[in-house]
C-alpha positions in Angstrom: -68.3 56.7 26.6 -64.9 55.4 26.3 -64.1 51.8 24.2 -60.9 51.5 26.3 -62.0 49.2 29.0 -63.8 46.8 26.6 -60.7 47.0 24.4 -58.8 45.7 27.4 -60.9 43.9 29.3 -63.2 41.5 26.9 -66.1 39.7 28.2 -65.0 35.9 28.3 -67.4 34.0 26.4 -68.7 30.5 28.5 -66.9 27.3 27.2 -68.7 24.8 26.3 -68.6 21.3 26.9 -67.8 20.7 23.1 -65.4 22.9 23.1 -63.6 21.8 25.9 -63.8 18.4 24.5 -62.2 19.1 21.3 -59.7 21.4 22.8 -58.5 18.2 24.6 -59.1 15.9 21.8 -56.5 18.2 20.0 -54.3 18.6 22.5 -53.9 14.6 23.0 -53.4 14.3 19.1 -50.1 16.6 19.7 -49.1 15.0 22.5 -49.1 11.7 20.9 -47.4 13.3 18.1 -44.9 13.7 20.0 -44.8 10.7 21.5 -44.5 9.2 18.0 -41.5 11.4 16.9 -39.9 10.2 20.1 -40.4 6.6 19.4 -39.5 6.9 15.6 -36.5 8.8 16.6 -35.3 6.0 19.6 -36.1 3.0 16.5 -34.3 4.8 13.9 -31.0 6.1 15.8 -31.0 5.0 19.2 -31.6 1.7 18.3 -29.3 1.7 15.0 -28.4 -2.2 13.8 -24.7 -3.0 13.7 -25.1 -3.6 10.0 -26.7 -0.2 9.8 -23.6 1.4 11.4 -21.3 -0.2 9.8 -22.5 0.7 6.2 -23.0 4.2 7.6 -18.9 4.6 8.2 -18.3 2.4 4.6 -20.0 5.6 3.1 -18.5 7.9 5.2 -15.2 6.6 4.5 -16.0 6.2 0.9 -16.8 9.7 0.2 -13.5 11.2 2.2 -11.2 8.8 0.1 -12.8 10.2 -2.8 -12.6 13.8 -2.3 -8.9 13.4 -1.3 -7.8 11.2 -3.8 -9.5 14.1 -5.9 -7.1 16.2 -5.0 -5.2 18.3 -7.5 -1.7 16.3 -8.9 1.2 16.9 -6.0 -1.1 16.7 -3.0 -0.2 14.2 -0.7 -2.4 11.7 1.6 -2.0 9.6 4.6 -4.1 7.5 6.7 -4.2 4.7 9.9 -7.5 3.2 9.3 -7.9 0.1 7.3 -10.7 1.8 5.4 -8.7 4.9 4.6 -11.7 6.9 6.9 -9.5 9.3 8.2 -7.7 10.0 5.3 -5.8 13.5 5.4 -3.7 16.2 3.5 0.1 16.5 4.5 2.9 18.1 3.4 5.3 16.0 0.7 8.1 16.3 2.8 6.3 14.5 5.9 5.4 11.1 6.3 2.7 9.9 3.8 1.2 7.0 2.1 0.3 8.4 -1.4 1.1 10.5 -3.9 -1.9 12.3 -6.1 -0.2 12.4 -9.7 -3.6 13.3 -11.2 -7.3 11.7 -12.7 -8.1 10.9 -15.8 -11.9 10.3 -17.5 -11.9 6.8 -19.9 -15.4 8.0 -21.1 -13.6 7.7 -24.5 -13.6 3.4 -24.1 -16.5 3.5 -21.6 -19.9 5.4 -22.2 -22.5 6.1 -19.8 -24.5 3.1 -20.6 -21.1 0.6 -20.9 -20.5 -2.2 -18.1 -17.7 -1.7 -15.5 -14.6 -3.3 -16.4 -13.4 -6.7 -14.6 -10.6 -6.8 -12.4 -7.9 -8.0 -14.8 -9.1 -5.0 -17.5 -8.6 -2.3 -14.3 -5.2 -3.4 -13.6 -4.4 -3.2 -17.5 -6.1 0.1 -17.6 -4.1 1.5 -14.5 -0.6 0.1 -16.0 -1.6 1.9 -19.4 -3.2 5.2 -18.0 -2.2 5.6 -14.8 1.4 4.4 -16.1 1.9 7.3 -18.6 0.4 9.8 -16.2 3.3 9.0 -14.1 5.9 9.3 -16.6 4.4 12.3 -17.8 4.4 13.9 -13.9 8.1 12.5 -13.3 9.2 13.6 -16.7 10.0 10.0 -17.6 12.0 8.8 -14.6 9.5 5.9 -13.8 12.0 2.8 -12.5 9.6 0.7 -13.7 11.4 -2.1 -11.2 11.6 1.0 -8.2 10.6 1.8 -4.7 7.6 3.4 -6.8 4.5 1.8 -8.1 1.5 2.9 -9.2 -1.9 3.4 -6.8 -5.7 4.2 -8.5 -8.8 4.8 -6.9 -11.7 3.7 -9.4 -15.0 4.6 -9.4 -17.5 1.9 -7.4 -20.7 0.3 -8.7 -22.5 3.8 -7.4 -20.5 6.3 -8.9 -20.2 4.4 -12.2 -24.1 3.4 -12.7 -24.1 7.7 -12.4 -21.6 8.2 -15.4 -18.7 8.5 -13.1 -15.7 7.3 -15.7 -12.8 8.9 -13.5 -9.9 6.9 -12.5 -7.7 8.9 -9.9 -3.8 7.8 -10.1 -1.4 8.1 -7.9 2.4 6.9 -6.4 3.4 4.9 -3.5 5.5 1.9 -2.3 4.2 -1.4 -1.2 5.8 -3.7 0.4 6.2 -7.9 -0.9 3.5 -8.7 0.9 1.1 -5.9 0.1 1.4 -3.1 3.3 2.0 0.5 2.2 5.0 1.9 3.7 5.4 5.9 4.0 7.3 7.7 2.3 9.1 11.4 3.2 9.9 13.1 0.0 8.0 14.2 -2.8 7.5 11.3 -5.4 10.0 13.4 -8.0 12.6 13.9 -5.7 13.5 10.1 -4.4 15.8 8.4 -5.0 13.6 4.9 -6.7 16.1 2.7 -6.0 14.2 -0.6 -4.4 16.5 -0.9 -1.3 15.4 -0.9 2.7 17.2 0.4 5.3 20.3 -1.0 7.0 18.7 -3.4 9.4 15.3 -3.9 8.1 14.3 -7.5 8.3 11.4 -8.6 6.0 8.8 -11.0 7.1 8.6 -14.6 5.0 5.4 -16.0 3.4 5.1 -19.1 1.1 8.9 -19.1 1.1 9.5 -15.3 0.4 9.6 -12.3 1.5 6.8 -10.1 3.3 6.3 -7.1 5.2 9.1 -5.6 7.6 8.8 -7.1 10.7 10.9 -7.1 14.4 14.1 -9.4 13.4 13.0 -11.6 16.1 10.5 -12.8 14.3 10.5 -15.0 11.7 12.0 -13.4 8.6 13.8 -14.0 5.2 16.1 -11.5 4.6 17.9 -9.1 7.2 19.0 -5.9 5.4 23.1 -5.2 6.1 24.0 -2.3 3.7 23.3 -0.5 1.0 25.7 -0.2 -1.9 25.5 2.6 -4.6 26.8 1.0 -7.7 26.7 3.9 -9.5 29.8 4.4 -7.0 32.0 1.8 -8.9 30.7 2.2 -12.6 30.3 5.0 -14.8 27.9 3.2 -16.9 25.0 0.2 -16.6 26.9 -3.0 -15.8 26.2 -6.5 -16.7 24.7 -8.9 -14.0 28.3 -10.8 -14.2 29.8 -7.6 -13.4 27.7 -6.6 -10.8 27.5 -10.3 -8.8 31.8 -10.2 -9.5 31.9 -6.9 -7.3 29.1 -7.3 -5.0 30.2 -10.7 -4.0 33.5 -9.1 -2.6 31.4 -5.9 -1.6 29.3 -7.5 0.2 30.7 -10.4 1.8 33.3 -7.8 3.4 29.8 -5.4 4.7 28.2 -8.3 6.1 31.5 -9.1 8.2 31.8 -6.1 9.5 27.8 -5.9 10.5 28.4 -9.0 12.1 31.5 -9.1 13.8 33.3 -11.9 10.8 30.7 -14.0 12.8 30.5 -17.4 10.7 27.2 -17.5 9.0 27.8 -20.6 7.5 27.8 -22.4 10.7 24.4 -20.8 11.6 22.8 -22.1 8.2 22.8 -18.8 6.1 24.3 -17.5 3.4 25.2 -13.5 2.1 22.9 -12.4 -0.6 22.6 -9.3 -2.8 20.3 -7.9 -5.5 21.3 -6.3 -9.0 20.2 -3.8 -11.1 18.3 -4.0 -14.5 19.3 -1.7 -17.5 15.7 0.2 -17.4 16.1 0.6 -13.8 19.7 2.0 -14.4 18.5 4.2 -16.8 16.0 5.4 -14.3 18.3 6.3 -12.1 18.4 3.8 -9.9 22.1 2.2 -8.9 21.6 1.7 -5.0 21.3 -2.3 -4.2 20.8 -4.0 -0.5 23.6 -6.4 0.6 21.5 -9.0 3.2 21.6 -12.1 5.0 19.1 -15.1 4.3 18.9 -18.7 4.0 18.0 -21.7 1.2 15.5 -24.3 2.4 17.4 -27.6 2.1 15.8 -28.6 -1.2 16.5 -24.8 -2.2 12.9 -24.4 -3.3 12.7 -21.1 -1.4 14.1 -19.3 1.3 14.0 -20.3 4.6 12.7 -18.9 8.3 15.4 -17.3 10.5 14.8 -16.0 13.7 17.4 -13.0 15.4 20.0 -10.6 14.0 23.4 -11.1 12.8 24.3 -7.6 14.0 27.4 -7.8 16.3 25.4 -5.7 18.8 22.0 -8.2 18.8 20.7 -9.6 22.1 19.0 -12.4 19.5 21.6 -14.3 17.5 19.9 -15.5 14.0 18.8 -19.5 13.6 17.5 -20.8 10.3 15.8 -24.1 10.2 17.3 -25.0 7.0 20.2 -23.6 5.3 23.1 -23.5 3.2 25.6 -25.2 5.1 29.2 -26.4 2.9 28.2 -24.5 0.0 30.7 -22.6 -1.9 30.4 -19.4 -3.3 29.6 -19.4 -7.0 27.9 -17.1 -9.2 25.5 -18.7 -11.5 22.3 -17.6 -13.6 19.9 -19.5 -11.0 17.2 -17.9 -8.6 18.7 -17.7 -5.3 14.8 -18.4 -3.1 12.1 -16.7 -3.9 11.5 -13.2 -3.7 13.5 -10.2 -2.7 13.0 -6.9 -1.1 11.6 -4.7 -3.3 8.5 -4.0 -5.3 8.4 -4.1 -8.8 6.4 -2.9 -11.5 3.5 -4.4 -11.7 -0.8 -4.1 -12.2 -4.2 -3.7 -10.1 -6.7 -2.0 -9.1 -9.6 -1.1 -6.2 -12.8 -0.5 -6.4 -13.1 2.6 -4.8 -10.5 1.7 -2.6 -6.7 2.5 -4.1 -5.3 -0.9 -4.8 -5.0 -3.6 -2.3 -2.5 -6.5 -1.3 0.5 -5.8 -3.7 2.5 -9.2 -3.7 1.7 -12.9 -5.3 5.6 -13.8 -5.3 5.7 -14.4 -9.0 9.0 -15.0 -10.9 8.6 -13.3 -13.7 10.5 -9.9 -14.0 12.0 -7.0 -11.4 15.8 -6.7 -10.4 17.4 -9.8 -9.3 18.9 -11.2 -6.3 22.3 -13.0 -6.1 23.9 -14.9 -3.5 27.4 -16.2 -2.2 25.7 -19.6 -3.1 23.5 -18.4 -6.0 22.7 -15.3 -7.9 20.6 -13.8 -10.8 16.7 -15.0 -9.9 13.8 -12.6 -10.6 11.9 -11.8 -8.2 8.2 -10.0 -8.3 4.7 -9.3 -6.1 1.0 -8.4 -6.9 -2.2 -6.1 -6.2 -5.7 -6.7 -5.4 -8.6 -4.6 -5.0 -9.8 -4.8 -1.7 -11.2 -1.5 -0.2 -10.0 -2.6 3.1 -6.3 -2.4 1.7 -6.6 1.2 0.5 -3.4 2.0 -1.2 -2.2 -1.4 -1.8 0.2 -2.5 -4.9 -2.2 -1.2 -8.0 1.0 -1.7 -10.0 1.0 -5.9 -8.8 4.1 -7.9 -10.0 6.7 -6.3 -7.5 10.3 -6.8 -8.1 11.7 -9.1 -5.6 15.3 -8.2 -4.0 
C-alpha cells in the first residue's frame, strides 16, 4: 500500500493544555521583546538629550576637520559653520579658507607616554614647524609681516592619549580681529602684500582695527587705494623714504576718492602703511593709502561712521579727531593697529587656530599718517575649536 497519503497528510497529534500554555508563554516573551527593543530604541534616540546631540555633531565635526586637514599638501578647504562641520575640498583658484601645506609627526620631542604641550608651547611649536614647512612649500617667499599666516590643526586630548603626535599646517589670512577671510589663488601664487581692497572699511575694537565691516558702521580705517611701491623704487626704501612719497601719493588718492572733500573739517586725517625690508624681500611692495582718525588724547584711533567716497549716500563722522594738525612725518605710532595681519603664533586643539588679533605693538609693517607715521602695529591667535582657522601665526602686523 502506498506511503504517499500519510507522507502528505499526517495525522495531527492532540495539543495539550501544556503545550498550549507554553506555546503562549513563549510567544508573550517575544512579544515583550519587542516591546522592549521599541522602548530602548524611543529612550535612546527618540528621546536624545540636547547635550547628547550636541556632543554627537562636536565628533562629527571633529572627525571631518581631521580627515580634510589631512589632506595631501596643495589641497584646499573651505567651510560656513563655526565648527568647521561642513568642511569641504575646492579648487585653489576658488574661494577658500585654507591652504594644506602638509603634517608633520613631533614624536621626536613627544613620546607616546609624554603630556600634551600647553598653549604657549603649541604656538612656539607651530611658528618653528609649521613655519619652516611653509617656507619649504613656498620656496622661501614667506612675508613674514604678509596677507599669509600660518594655520595648524593639533591633535585633541583623544587623539594624543592614542599616540597621535601629528600637527597638520597650513596657510590662510586672518583678519585684526581674528575672522578668516577667503582667499582665490593658490598660496604660491599671491601676491602677500598685507593690503585690502579699495573701499574696505575695517571694524574698531579697543581702539584698533577689526574685521571688515559695512562703512556705515563704526570703523577705523576706510581703505582708498592701493599703491605698489615697487612702482617708484628699484630697491627696499627707508621708512623716511617711503612716508616722503606716500605723503604726496596719498594725500593726492584720497582727494580724488573723495572729491578734495576737507577731511580735516570732518575730524580725520590721511594715513598710510610702509613696508619692512623682510617683507620687501618677500616680495611684498603694495601698501593701502586710507582714511582714519586720532582720539583726542591720540591713545588710539577713533570711531567713524560713513564713507568719504564722493559717490557715498553716508558722509563719514568721527567723534574725535585730528582737527588743526599739520602734516609731519615723525617716528611715532599713528593709533593703534592697522590693516593687516602679521606674523605671529597659536594654536587649536583640534580646531585650526582661533581669534588671530590681541592689538600688540610689537612688530609688523607700519602705518604713517599726514599727522603721524612709523607705529607697529600687530594681532594674535587662540585655540578655540569654534574659530576653526583662526590666526595660528598670532601677532598680526597692523596697517
Amino acid at each position: 500500500m502506498s506511503e504517499e497519503p500519510r507522507r502528505f497528510h499526517p495525522e495531527k497529534p492532540a495539543r495539550t493544555k501544556t503545550a498550549r500554555r507554553t506555546r503562549v508563554l513563549v510567544a508573550g516573551v517575544f512579544v515583550g521583546a519587542i516591546a522592549a527593543m521599541s522602548l530602548s530604541w524611543l529612550l535612546g534616540w527618540g528621546f536624545e538629550t540636547p547635550e547628547e546631540r550636541t556632543q554627537e555633531r562636536s565628533e562629527v565635526a571633529a572627525k571631518a576637520r581631521y580627515q580634510a586637514f589631512s589632506s595631501p599638501a596643495g589641497t584646499c578647504l573651505t567651510w560656513q559653520a563655526a565648527d568647521a562641520g561642513d568642511i569641504r575640498k575646492v579648487g585653489c583658484d576658488e574661494p577658500h579658507l585654507f591652504e594644506v601645506i602638509g603634517s608633520i609627526d613631533i614624536s621626536d620631542q613627544y613620546p607616546r607616554d609624554a603630556k600634551q604641550p600647553d598653549a604657549d608651547t603649541w604656538r612656539t611649536l607651530t611658528e618653528q614647524r609649521c613655519g619652516q614647512k611653509a617656507r619649504e612649500y613656498l620656496d622661501g617667499q614667506l612675508d613674514p609681516e604678509g596677507k599669509l599666516s600660518l594655520g595648524v590643526l593639533q591633535p585633541d586630548e583623544r587623539r594624543w592619549d592614542s599616540g597621535d603626535r601629528r600637527m597638520h599646517c597650513g596657510l590662510q589670512r586672518t583678519a585684526p580681529g581674528g575672522s578668516l577671510q577667503t582667499l582665490d589663488a593658490p598660496a604660491a601664487e599671491l601676491d602677500q602684500s598685507d593690503v585690502w581692497d579699495k573701499g574696505t572699511c575695517l571694524g574698531i575694537e579697543d581702539k584698533s582695527p577689526s574685521d571688515p565691516v559695512d562703512c556705515a558702521e563704526q570703523h577705523s580705517y576706510e581703505m582708498v587705494a592701493v599703491v605698489d611701491l615697487g612702482e617708484e623704487f628699484d630697491s627696499f626704501p627707508s621708512q623716511e623714504d617711503q612716508n616722503k612719497f606716500l605723503d604726496k601719493r596719498c594725500n593726492k588718492l584720497v582727494g580724488d576718492y573723495s572729491g578734495d572733500a576737507d577731511l580735516r573739517k570732518q575730524g580725520l586725517i590721511t594715513a598710510w602703511d610702509t613696508r619692512t625690508k623682510e617683507s620687501w624681500q618677500a616680495g611684498s611692495t603694495r601698501v593701502n593709502c586710507k582714511v582714519g582718525a586720532l582720539l583726542d588724547d591720540e591713545s588710539g584711533l577713533a570711531p567713524i561712521r560713513g564713507s568719504v567716497a564722493k559717490d557715498a549716500a553716508s558722509k563719514p563722522s568721527a567723534s574725535a579727531g585730528a582737527d588743526d594738525k599739520t602734516s609731519q612725518g615723525s617716528d611715532q605710532n599713528s593709533g593703534g593697529n592697522g590693516n593687516g595681519n602679521g606674523n605671529g603664533r597659536g594654536s587649536g586643539n583640534d580646531g585650526n587656530g582661533g581669534n588671530g588679533s590681541d592689538g600688540s605693538d610689537d612688530g609688523g609693517g607700519n602705518t604713517g599718517s599726514g599727522l603721524e607715521s612709523g607705529g607697529d602695529l600687530d594681532g594674535e591667535l587662540d585655540g578655540d575649536v569654534g574659530d576653526v582657522g583662526g590666526d595660528v601665526s598670532g601677532e598680526r602686523n597692523g596697517g
